[in-house]
ZAMAR-155933 format. One record per residue (C-alpha): residue number from 1; residue in three letters; x, y, z. Coordinates in steps of 0.2 Angstrom, whole numbers, padded with zeros to 4 digits. Last residue first. Example, Ala and Ser with C-alpha at 12.3 -4.5 7.8 and 13.67 -1.06 7.14 Angstrom:
BEGIN
{2 SER {0068 -0005 0036}} {1 ALA {0062 -0022 0039}} 
This chain:
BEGIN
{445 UNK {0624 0488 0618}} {444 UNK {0637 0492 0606}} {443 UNK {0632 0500 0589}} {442 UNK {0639 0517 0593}} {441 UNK {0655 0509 0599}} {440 UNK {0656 0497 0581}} {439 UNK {0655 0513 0571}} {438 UNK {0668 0520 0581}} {437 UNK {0679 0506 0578}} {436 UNK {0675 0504 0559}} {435 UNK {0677 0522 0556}} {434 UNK {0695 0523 0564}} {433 UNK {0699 0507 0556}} {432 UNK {0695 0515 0540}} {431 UNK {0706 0532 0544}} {430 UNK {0719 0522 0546}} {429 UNK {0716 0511 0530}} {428 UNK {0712 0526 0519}} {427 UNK {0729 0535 0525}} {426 UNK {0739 0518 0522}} {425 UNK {0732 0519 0504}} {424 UNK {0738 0537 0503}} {423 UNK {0754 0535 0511}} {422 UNK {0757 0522 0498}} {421 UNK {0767 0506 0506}} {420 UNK {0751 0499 0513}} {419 UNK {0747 0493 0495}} {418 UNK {0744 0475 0500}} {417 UNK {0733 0482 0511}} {416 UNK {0720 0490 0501}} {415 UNK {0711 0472 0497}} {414 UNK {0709 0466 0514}} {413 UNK {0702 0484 0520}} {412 UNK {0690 0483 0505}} {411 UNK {0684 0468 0508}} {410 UNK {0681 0472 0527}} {409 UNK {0672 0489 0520}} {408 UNK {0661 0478 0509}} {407 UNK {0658 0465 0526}} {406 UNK {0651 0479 0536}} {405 UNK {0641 0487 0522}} {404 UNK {0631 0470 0519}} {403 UNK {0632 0469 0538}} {402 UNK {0621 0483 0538}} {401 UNK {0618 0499 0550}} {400 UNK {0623 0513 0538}} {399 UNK {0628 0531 0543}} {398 UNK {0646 0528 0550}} {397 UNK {0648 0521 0533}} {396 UNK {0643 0537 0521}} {395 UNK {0659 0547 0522}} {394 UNK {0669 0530 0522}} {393 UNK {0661 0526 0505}} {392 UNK {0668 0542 0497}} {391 UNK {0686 0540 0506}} {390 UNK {0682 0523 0497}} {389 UNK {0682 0533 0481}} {388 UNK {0698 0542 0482}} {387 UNK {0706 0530 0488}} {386 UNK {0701 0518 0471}} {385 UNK {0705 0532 0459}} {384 UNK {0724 0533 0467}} {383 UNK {0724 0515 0467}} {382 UNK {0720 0511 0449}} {381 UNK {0727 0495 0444}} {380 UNK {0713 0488 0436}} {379 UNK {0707 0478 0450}} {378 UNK {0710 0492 0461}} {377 UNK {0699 0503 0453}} {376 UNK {0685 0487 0452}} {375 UNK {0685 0486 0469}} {374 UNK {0683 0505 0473}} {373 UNK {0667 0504 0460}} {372 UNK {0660 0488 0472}} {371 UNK {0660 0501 0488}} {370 UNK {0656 0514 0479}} {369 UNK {0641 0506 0472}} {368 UNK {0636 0497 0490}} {367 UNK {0637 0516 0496}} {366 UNK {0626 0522 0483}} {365 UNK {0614 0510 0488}} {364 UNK {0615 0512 0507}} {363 UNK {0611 0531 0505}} {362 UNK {0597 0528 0492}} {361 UNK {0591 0547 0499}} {360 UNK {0603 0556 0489}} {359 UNK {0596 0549 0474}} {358 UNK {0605 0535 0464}} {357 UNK {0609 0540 0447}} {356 UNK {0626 0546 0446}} {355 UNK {0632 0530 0455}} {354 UNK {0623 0519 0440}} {353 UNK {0635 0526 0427}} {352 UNK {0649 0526 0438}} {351 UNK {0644 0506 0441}} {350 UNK {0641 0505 0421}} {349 UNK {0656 0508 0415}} {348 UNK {0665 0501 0428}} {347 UNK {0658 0484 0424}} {346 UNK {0664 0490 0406}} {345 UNK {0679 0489 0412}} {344 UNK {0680 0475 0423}} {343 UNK {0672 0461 0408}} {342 UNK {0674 0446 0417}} {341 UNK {0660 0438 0410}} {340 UNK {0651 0438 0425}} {339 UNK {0656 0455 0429}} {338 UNK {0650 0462 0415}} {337 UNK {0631 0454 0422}} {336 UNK {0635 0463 0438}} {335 UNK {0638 0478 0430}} {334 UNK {0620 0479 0419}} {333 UNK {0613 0475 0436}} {332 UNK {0620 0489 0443}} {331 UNK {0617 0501 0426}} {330 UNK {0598 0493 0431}} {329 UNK {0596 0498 0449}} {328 UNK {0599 0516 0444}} {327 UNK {0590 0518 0431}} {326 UNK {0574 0514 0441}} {325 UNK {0563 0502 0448}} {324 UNK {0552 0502 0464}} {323 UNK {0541 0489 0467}} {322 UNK {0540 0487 0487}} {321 UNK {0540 0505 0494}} {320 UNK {0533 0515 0481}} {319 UNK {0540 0533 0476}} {318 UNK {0527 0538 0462}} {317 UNK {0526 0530 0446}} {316 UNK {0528 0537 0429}} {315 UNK {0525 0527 0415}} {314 UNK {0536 0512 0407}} {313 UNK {0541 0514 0390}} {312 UNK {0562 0518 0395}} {311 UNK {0560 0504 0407}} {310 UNK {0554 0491 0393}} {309 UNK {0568 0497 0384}} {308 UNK {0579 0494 0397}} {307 UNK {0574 0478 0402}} {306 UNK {0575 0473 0384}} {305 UNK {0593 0476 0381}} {304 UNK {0597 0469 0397}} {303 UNK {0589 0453 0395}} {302 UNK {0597 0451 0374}} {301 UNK {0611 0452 0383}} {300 UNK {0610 0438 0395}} {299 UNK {0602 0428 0381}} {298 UNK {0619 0430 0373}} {297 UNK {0632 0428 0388}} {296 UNK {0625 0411 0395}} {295 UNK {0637 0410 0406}} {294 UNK {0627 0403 0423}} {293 UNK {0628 0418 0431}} {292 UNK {0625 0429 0415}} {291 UNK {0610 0421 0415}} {290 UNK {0603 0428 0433}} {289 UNK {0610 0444 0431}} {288 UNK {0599 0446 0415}} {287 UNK {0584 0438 0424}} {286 UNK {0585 0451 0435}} {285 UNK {0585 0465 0423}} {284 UNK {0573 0457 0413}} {283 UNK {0561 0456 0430}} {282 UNK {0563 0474 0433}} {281 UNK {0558 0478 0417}} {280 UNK {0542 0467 0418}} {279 UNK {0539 0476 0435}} {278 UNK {0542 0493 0425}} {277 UNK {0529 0486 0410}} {276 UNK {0515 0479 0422}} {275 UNK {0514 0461 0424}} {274 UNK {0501 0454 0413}} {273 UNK {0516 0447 0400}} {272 UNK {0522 0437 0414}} {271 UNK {0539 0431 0421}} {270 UNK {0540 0428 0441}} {269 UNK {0544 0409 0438}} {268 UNK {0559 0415 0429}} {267 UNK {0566 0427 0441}} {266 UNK {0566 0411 0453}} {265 UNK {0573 0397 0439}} {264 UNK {0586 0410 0435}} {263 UNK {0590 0410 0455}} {262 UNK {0588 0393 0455}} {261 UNK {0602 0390 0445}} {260 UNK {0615 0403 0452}} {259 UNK {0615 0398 0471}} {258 UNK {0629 0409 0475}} {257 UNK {0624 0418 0489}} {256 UNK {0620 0433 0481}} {255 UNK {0610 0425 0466}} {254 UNK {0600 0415 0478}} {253 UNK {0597 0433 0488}} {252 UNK {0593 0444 0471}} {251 UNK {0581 0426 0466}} {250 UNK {0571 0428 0480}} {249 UNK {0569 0447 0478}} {248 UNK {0562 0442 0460}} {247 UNK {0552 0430 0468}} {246 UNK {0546 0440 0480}} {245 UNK {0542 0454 0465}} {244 UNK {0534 0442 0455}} {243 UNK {0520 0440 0469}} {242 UNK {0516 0458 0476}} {241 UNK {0512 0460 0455}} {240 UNK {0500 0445 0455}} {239 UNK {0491 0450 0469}} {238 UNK {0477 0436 0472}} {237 UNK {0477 0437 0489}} {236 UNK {0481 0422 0492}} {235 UNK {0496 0423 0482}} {234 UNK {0502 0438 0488}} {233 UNK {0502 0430 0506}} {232 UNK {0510 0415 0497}} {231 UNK {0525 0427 0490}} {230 UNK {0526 0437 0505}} {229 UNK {0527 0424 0519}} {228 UNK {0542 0415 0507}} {227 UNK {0551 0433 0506}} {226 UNK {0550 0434 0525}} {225 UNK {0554 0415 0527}} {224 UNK {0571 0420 0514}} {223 UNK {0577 0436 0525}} {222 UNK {0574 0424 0541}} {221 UNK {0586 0411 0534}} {220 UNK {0597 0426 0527}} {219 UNK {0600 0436 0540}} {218 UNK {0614 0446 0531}} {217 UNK {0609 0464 0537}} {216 UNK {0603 0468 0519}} {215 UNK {0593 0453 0517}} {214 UNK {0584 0455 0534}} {213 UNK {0580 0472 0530}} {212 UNK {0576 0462 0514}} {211 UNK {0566 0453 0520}} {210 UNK {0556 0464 0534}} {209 UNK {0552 0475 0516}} {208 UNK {0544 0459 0506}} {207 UNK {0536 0454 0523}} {206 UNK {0527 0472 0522}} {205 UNK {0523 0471 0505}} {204 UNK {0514 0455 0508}} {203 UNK {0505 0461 0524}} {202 UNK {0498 0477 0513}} {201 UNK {0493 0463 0500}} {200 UNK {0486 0455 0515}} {199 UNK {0475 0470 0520}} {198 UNK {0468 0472 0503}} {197 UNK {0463 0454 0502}} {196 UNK {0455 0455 0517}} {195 UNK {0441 0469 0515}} {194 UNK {0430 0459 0506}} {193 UNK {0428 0445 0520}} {192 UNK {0424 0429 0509}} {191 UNK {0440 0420 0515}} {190 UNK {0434 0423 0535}} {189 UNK {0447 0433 0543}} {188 UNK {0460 0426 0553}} {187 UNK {0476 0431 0543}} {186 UNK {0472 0450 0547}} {185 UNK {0478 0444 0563}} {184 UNK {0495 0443 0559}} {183 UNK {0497 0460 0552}} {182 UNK {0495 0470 0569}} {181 UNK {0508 0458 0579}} {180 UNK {0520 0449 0568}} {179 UNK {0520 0464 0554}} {178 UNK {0522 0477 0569}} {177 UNK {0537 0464 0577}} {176 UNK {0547 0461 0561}} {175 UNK {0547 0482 0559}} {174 UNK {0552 0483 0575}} {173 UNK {0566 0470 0571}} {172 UNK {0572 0477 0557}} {171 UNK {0573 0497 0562}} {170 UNK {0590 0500 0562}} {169 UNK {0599 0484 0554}} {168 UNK {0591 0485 0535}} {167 UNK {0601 0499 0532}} {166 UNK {0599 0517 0536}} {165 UNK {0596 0528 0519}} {164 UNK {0585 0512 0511}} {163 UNK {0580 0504 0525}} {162 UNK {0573 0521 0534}} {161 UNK {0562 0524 0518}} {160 UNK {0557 0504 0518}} {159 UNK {0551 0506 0536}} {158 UNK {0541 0523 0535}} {157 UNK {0535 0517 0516}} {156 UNK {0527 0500 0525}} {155 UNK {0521 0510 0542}} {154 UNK {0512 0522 0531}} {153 UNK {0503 0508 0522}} {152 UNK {0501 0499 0537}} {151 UNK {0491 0515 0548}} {150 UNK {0480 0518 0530}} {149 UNK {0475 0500 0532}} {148 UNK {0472 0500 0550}} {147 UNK {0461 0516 0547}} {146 UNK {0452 0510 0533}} {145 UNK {0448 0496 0542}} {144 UNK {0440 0507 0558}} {143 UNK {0431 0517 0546}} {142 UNK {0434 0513 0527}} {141 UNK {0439 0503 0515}} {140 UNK {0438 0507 0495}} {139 UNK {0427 0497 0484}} {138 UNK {0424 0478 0483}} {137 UNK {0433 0463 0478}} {136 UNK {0427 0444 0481}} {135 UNK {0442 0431 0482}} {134 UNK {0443 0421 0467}} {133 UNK {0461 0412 0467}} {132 UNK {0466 0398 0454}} {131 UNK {0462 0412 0437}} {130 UNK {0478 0414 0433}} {129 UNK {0491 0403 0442}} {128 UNK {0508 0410 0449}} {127 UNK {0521 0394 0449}} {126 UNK {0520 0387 0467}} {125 UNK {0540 0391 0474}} {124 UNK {0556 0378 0475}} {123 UNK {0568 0389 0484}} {122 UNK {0560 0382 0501}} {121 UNK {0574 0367 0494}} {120 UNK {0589 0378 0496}} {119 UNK {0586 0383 0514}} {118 UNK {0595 0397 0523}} {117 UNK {0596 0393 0541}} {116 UNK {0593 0405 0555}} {115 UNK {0576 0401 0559}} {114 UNK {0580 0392 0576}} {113 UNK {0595 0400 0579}} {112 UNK {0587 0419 0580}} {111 UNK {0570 0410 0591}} {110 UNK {0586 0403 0605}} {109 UNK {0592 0421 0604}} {108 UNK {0575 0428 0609}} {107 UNK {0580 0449 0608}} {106 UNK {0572 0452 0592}} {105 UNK {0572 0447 0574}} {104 UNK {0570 0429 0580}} {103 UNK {0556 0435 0590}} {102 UNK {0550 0443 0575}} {101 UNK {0552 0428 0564}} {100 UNK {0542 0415 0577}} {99 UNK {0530 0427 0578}} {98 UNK {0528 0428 0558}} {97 UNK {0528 0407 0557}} {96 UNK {0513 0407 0569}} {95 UNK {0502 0420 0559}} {94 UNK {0509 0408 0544}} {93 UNK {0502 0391 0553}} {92 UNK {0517 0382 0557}} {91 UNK {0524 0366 0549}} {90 UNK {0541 0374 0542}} {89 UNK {0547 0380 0559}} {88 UNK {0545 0363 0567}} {87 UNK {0564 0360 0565}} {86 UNK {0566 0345 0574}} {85 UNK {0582 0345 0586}} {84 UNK {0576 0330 0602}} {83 UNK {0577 0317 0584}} {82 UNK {0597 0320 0581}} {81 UNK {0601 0307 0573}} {80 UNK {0603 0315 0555}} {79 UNK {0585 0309 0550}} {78 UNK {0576 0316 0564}} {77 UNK {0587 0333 0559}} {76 UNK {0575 0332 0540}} {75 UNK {0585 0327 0524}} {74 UNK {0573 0336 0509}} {73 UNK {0581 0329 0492}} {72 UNK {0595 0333 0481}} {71 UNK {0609 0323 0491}} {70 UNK {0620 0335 0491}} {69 UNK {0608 0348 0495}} {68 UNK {0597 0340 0508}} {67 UNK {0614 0333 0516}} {66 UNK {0618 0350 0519}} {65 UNK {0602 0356 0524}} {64 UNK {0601 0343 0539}} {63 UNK {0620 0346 0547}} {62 UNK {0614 0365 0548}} {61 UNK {0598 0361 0556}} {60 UNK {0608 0350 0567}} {59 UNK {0621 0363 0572}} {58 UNK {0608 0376 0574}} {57 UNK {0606 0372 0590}} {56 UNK {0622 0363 0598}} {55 UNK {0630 0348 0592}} {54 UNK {0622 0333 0597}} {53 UNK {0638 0324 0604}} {52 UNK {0638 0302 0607}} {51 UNK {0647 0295 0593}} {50 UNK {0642 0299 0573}} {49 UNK {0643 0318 0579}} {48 UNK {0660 0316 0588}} {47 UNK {0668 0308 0574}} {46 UNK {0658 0323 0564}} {45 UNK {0667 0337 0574}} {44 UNK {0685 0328 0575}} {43 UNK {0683 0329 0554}} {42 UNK {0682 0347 0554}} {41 UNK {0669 0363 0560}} {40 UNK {0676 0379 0560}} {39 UNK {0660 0388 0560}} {38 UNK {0660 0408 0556}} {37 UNK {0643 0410 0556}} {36 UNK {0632 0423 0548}} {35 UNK {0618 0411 0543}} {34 UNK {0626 0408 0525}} {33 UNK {0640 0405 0533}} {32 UNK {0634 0392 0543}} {31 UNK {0628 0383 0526}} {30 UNK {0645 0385 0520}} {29 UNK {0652 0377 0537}} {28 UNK {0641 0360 0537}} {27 UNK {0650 0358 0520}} {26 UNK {0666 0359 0526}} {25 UNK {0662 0348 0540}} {24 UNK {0654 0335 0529}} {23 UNK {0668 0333 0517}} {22 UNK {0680 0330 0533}} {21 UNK {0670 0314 0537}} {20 UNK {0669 0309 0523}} {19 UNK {0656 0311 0512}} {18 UNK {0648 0298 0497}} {17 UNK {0632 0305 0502}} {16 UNK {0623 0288 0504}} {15 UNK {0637 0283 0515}} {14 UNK {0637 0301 0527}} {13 UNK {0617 0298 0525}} {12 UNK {0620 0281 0534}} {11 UNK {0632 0287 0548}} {10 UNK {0621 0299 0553}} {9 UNK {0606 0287 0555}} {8 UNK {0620 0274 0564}} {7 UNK {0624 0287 0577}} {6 UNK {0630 0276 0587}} {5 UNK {0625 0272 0605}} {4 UNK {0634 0277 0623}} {3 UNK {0628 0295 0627}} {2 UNK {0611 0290 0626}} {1 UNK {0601 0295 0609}} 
């Protein structure tokens, strides 16, 4: 486009869309949020657009998704104008697609941009279909393929066991990099190879955990192609279990960022009776948040209830890295559906509940629960409670690399400060600032 024509294509979805100029800009900045970036688009912006300026990368990708979701369909950057911006992402092989996400992951800036974006429409998934996939299964592996496998499935529990105590910003890209690079070729083998349906439900776990390190540190474009790459690898390798927990972490993220319809569609797509009885717990427990988000407070319920009783009739399991499921996560979930309905007390009910249940190595998790526990305090007016328990989340912080901790302890900075005339409360936020700083040195390159 020369610098003199219109940009009659952007024009023309401005029209269809029934936007102004100003209605696009805010819009353009959501789905920049949701990629961790604080636009500040406004009408100027688009006058420019619908002129002469292509907007730097991932401007048009961003410009792109939020026409696709206001107008319910998939709006590609060739049809915004801006033809020299195509996404090509989406048409890669997924050997291809996992390079792409561990340069993004990595160093590449210009990768980082490109698979930035979080897409509503990649929510639409295959349903799971018995009896669709017959690949050929034989006994254990051994020699050299034994070896890569026993090699992954150390990797897998090393990364999530970091994750869960570190956060997802430690080891992401290394992790991104060893699926990318070991995992990847796996991809090639003939279909009737016996051995490869084992080694991609090893790959399918290990997208799960590079999505939700991606999750975690607020990458959400990458966080979502992860969890896309392990639901199809799951799919082709005909592990239904690997399957329903991607959707499940797909719907967690939609939930998260406020897309609360297809998060239930998500957690329901993931429903089976031939799950096992803790995935099918988890699942309830998902589905419960998922329901209460939309208000429908009685099915919601009825979730919960059954989660926990299928939780309570579960078996054993040792520590797993993808499929993990415990008392814990479901007094959190039980919170979140409270919150919904605007239930604080019992919300705090079950946040203490599920504080006295994480493990000391679920550092991140615990922090996250004090983190929301402190909230609810000072919702109810309990500021001595509330400093008490963020001096708690303090003493974890400095520990944790996640932007989902980052922005907890910026909430909580916001809301302390209209109480700046307790010493205590002033105490907290000095002592916060402190933390923030250093935490921010040690992180510096």
């Amino acid at each position: 486009m020369s610098p003199a024509q219109s940009n009659d294509r952007l024009r023309s979805l401005l029209a269809e869309a029934g936007w102004t100029g100003e209605r696009l800009a805010q819009a353009v900045n959501v789905v920049g949020a949701e990629a961790g970036l604080g636009l500040r688009y406004g009408r100027a912006s688009v006058t420019q657009w619908t002129s002469s300026t292509r907007p730097r990368p991932p401007g048009p990708a961003l410009i792109a998704e939020a026409f696709s979701r206001r107008l319910g369909r998939s709006v590609t950057i060739a049809e915004t104008g801006f033809e020299d911006a195509e996404d090509t992402y989406w048409s890669l092989g997924l050997p291809a697609q996992l390079k792409e996400l561990a340069a993004g992951a990595g160093a590449d800036r210009q990768a980082a941009r490109r698979v930035c974006v979080y897409r509503l429409g990649a929510c639409q998934v295959p349903v799971w279909q018995d009896g669709a996939r017959r690949i050929h299964r034989a006994g254990p592996i051994s020699g050299s393929h034994g070896s890569e496998l026993e090699l992954a499935n150390a990797m897998v529990l090393l990364f999530s066991k970091i994750d869960q105590s570190y956060g997802g910003g430690v080891l992401r890209a290394s992790a991104s990099a060893f699926l990318a690079h070991v995992g990847g070729p796996w991809f090639q083998r003939p279909a009737d190879d016996p051995r490869r349906p084992e080694l991609l439900a090893v790959c399918s776990r290990l997208a799960h955990v590079c999505g939700f390190m991606s999750f975690d540190d607020q990458a959400h474009g990458p966080a979502q192609r992860f969890y896309r790459a392990s639901l199809l690898t799951a799919a082709e390798a005909d592990r239904q279990e690997e399957h329903a927990w991607a959707l499940r972490a797909m719907s967690v993220q939609a939930h998260a960022l406020g897309h609360f319809r297809p998060a239930l569609e998500l957690i329901e797509a993931a429903a089976s009776p031939r799950l096992t009885m803790l995935t099918r717990a988890s699942v309830s427990g998902q589905t419960a948040v998922a329901l209460a988000s939309i208000g429908s407070r009685r099915r919601a319920m009825l979730e919960l209830d059954r989660a926990e009783d299928l939780l309570g009739r579960a078996s054993e399991t040792p520590a797993r890295p993808v499929g993990a499921y415990h008392p814990a996560e479901l007094a959190f979930q039980r919170a979140l559906v409270h919150d919904h309905f605007n239930d604080r007390r019992a919300a705090l009910a079950a946040l203490r509940e599920s504080l006295s249940r994480w493990s000391a190595a679920e550092r991140r998790s615990r922090a996250i629960t004090l983190a929301r526990i402190a909230e609810c305090e000072l919702e109810q007016g309990l500021l001595e409670e509330a400093v008490v328990t963020a001096h708690r989340f303090l003493d974890d912080y400095s520990s944790i690399q996640s932007a989902r901790i980052r922005g907890f302890l910026a909430d909580l900075r916001a809301r302390l400060r209209p109480y700046g005339n307790s010493a205590a409360a002033s105490a907290l936020l000095q002592r916060a600032v402190r933390v923030a700083n250093a935490t921010t040195a040690l992180s510096a390159p």
